[in-house]
C-alpha positions in Angstrom: -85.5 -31.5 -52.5 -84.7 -35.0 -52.3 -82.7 -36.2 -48.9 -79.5 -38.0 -49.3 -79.9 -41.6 -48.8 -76.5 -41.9 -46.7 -74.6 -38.9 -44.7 -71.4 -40.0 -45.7 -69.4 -40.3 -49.1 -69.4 -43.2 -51.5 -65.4 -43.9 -50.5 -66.6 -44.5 -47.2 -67.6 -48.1 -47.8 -64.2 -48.6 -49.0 -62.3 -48.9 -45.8 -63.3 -50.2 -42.4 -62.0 -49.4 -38.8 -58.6 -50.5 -37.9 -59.2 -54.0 -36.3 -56.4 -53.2 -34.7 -57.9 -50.0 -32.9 -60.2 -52.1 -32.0 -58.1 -54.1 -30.0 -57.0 -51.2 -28.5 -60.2 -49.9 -27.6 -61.0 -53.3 -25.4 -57.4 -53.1 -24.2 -58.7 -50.2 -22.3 -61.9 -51.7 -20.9 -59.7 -54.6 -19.3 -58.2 -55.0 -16.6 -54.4 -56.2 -16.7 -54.7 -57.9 -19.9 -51.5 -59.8 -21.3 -51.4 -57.2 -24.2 -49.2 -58.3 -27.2 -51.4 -55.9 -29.7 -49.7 -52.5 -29.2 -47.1 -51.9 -32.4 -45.3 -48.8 -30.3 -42.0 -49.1 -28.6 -42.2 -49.3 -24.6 -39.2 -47.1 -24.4 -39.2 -43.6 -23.7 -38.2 -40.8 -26.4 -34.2 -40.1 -26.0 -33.4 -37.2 -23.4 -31.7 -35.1 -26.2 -34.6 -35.0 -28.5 -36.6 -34.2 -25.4 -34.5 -31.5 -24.2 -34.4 -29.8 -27.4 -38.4 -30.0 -28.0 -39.1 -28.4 -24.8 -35.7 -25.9 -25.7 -37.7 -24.9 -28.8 -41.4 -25.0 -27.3 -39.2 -22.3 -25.0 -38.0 -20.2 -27.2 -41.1 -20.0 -29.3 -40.3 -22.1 -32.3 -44.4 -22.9 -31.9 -45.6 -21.7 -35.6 -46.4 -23.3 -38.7 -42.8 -24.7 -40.4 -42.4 -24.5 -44.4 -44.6 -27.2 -45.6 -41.8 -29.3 -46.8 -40.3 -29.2 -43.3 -37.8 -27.3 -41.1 -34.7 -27.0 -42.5 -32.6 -28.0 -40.2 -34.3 -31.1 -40.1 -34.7 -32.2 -43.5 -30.7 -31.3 -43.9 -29.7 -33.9 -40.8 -32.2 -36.3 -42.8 -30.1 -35.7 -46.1 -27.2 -35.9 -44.2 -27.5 -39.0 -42.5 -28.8 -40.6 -46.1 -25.8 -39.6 -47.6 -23.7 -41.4 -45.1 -25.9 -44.7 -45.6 -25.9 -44.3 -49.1 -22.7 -42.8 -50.1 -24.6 -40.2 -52.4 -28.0 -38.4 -51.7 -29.0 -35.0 -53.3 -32.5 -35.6 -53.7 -35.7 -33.7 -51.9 -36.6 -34.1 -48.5 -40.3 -33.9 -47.1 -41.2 -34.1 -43.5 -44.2 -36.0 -43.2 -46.8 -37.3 -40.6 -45.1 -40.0 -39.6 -44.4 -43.0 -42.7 -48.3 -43.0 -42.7 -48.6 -39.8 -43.7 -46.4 -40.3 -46.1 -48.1 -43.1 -47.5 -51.3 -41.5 -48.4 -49.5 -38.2 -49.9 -47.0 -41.0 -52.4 -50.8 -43.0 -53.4 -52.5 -39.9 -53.9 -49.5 -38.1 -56.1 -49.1 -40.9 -58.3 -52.1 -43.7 -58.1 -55.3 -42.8 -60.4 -58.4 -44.3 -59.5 -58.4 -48.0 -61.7 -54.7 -48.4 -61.6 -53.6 -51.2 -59.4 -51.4 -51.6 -56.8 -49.9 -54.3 -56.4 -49.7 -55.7 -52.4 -47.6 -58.5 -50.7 -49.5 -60.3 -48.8 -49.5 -60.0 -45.4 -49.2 -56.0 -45.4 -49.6 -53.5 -43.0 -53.1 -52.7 -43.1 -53.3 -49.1 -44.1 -51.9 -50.4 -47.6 -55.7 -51.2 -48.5 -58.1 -49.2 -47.3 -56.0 -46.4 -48.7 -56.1 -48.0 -52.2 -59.6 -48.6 -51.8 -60.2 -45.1 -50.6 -58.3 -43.4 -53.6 -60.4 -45.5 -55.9 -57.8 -47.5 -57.2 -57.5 -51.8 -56.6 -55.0 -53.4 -54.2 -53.8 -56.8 -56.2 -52.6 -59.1 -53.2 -49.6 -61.3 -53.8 -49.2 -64.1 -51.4 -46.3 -64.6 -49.6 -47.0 -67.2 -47.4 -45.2 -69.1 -46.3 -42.3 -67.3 -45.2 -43.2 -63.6 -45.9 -40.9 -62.9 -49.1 -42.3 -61.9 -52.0 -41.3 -64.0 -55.1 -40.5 -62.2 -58.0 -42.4 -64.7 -60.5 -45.4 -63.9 -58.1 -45.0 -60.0 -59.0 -44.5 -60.9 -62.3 -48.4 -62.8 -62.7 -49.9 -60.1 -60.8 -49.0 -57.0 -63.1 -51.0 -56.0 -65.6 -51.5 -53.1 -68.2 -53.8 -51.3 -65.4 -50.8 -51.6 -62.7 -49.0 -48.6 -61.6 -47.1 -49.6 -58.7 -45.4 -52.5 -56.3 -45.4 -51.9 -52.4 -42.4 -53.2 -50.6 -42.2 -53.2 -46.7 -38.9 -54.4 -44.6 -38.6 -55.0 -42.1 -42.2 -55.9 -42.5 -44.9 -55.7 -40.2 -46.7 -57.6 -39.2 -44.7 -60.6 -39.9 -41.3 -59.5 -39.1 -39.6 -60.3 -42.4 -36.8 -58.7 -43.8 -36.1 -58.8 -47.1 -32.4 -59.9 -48.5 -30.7 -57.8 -50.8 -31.2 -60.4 -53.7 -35.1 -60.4 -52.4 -35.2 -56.5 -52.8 -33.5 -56.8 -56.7 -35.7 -59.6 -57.7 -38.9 -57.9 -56.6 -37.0 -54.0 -58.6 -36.4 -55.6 -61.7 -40.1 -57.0 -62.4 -40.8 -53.0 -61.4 -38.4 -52.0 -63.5 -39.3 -54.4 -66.8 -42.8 -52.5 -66.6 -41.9 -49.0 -65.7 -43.5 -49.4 -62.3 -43.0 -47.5 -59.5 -41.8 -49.3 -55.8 -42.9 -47.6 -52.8 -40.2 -48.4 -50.0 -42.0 -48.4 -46.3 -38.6 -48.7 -44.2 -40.6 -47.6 -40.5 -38.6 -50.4 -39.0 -34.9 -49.9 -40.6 -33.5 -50.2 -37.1 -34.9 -53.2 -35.9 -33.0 -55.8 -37.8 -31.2 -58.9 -35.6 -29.3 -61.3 -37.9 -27.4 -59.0 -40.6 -27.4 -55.4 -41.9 -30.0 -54.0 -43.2 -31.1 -54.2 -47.2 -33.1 -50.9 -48.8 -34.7 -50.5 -51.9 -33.6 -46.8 -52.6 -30.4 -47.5 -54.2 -31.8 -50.2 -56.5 -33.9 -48.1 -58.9 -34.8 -44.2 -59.8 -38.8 -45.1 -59.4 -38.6 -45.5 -55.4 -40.4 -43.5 -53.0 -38.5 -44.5 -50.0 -40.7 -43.8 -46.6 -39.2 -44.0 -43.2 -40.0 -42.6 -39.8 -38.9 -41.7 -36.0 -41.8 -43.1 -34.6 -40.3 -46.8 -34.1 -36.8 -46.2 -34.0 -36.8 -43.2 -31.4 -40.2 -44.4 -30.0 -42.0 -41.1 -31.2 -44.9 -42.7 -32.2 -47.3 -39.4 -30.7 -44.8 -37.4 -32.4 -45.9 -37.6 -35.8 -42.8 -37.3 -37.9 -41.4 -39.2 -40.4 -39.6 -38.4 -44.3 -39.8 -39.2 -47.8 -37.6 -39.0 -50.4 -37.8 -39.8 -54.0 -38.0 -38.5 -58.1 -38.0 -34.6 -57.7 -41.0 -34.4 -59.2 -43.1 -36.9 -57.0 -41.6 -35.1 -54.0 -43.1 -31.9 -55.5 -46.7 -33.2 -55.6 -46.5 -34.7 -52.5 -45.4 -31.4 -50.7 -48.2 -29.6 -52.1 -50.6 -32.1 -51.4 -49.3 -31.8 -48.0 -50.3 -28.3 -48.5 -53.9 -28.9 -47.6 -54.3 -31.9 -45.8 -51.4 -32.3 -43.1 -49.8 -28.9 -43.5 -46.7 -29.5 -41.7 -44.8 -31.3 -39.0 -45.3 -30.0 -35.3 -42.4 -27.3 -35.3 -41.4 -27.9 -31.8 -41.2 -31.8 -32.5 -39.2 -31.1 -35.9 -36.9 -29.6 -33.6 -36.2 -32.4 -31.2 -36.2 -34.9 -33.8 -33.0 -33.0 -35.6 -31.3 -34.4 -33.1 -32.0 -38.1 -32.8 -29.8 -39.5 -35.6 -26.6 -38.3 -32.9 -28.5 -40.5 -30.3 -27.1 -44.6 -29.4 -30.3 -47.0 -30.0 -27.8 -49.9 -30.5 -28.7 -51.2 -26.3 -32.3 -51.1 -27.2 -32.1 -53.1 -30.5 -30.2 -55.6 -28.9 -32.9 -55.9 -26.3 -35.6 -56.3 -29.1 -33.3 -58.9 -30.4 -34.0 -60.8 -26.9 -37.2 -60.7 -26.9 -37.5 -61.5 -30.4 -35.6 -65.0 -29.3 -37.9 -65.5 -26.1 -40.6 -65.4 -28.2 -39.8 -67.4 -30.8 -38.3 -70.0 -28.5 -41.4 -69.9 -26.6 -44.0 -70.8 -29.3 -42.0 -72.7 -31.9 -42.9 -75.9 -29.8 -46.7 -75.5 -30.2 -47.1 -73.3 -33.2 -45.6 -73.3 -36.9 -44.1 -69.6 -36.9 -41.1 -68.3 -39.1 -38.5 -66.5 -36.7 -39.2 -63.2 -37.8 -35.9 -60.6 -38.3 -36.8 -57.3 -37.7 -39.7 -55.1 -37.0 -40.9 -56.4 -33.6 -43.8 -58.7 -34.5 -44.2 -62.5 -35.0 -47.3 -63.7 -36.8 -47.4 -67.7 -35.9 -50.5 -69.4 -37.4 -53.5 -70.3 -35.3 -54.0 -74.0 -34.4 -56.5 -75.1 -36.0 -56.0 -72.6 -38.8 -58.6 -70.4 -37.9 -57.1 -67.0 -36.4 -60.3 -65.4 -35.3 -61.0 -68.0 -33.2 -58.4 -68.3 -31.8 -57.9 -64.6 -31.1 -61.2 -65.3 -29.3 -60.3 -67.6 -27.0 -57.1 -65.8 -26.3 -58.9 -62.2 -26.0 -61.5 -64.7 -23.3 -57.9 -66.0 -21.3 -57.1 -62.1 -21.1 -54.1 -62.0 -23.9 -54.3 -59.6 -26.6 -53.3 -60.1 -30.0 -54.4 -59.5 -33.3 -56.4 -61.6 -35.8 -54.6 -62.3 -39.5 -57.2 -61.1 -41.6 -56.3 -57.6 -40.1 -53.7 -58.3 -42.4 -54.2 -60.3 -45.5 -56.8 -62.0 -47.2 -56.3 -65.0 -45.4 -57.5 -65.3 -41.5 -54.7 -68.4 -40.7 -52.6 -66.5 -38.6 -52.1 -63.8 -35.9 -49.9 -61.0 -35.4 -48.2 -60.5 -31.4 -46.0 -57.6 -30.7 -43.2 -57.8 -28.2 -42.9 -54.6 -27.5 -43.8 -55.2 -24.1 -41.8 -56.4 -21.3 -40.3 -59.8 -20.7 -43.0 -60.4 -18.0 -45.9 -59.6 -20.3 -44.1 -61.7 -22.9 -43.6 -65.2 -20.8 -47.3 -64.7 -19.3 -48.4 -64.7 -23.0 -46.3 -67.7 -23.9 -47.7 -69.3 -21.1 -51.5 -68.9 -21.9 -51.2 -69.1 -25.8 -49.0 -72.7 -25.7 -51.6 -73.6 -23.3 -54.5 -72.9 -25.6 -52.5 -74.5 -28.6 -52.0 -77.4 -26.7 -56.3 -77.7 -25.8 -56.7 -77.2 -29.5 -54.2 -80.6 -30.1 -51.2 -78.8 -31.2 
């Protein structure tokens, strides 16, 4: 019998670990780093959602949910669409946070050879997921102030492509995407029958207008959002998709035997986070959003992100692993661009940290710009 030449699957060589895990793996071999790496709110979970996960964990509410979700939950998620939209009667899954719902919408509806295509920067699971499914990720380039032009989308489909990914507020550049940007981008999806999948994670976190989402724009939208950001569940593991009936469908039964369902106790507490106030702690993102950008625009060309809670200024010198070095050397952690895109010109920090961690990193990173001449 002849031995395997590798232990592991073809699809393996697709993807690669997280750069951004690694990050977090040295974050925990240092001591007191300046860390602007960690995308995860440094608030606590609301009391109310708390109260009522433990209320449940109590009562015994500690068994497999439907797959699809409890219903309670996924009729305060309708609910609270409805009032957004106006009008909502569609499905509702309860998915593993917006990641999981990622890989259940690619693997319902993306064949291997279709394309995908990708704005570029993206959230990095956008990728290796593609890869991993077999299908091809076709980058669009964005830079340099993170919108996606629609005569870019335009060149980039062809008869192969199956689908347009659209992320706002964006991470990890901290765009948000007008209205007008979001019905330019729909109606090159629409002129090919495409389908646009919607990753709203950071809906919330918006700072200069109201916020603009692609669901009411077309009837090919998978819209993904999540509780992890907004209600800093990130450990919880819940977030919703909605979307055509019948890609709902798939997706649920996919969910069937991979993720299964939603932790029920968690389902529970999160029923009740729409009725919580997060307006104190958006505004307090907002600051920090300005003390950042006030604090680098002197030595670095960034855009002034508006939303999410990430600013991704480029590297002096225009090379962002490098740079990342010698900040990761002066103890500040942040994240190389090419975590991110196809380029390696910029770097993504996180302010989801406190003011203190924030000005320490100003200081050292304005100091390195200015060694490197900016």
């Amino acid at each position: 019998m002849t031995e395997p030449t590798s232990l592991l699957a073809d699809r393996m060589s697709n993807i690669d670990a997280s750069g951004i895990r690694k990050v977090f793996d040295l974050a925990a071999r240092m001591k007191d780093p300046i860390n602007l790496s960690i995308g995860q709110p440094d608030f606590d979970v609301p009391d109310p959602c708390k109260d009522r996960a433990i209320e449940a964990i109590r009562k015994g509410r500690n068994r497999y949910t439907v797959t699809q979700g409890d219903a309670e939950l996924r009729e305060v998620i309708a609910a609270n669409l409805k009032r957004e939209f106006g009008r909502f009667d569609g499905p509702v899954l309860v998915t593993s946070g917006s990641s999981g719902g990622i890989l259940l919408a690619l693997m319902a509806t993306v064949n291997p050879g279709d394309e995908v295509i990708v704005p570029d920067p993206y959230f990095v699971m956008y990728k290796h997921l593609i890869n991993l499914i077999g299908a091809k990720p076709v980058f669009v380039d964005t830079y340099p102030d993170f919108r996606p032009r629609a005569d870019r989308l335009e060149a980039a489909v062809t008869p192969r492509t199956r689908m347009i990914i659209l992320n706002s507020p964006c991470n990890p550049t901290g765009a948000v995407l007008s209205a007008e940007d979001l019905a330019a981008a729909v109606a090159v999806a629409k002129r090919h029958g495409l389908l646009v999948m919607s990753d709203e994670c950071y809906d919330a976190f918006v700072y200069d207008g109201a916020f603009a989402s692609t669901w009411p724009l077309y009837d090919r939208v998978i819209l993904l959002r999540s509780f992890s950001k907004t209600y800093a569940m990130t450990g919880w593991r819940l977030g919703y998709a909605v979307g055509p009936a019948e890609i709902v469908q798939a997706m649920t039964m996919l969910q069937q035997y991979t993720f299964v369902c939603g932790p029920a106790p968690l389902q529970a507490g999160a029923a009740v986070a729409f009725e919580t106030d997060t307006a104190g702690r958006i505004e307090d993102f907002r600051q920090r959003r300005n003390m950042i950008y006030d604090g680098l625009r002197e030595r670095f060309r960034v855009e002034k992100p508006g939303g999410a809670f990430y600013i991704f200024p480029e590297a002096p010198g225009g090379n962002a692993t490098r740079f990342v070095a010698r900040a990761i050397e002066n103890n500040v952690l942040i994240i190389p661009g090419n975590v991110f895109s196809e380029r390696d010109t910029h770097f993504r920090i996180s302010y989801a940290a406190s003011r203190e961690t924030i000005a320490r990193g100003i200081e050292v990173l304005n100091r390195l710009a200015h060694q490197e001449g900016a």
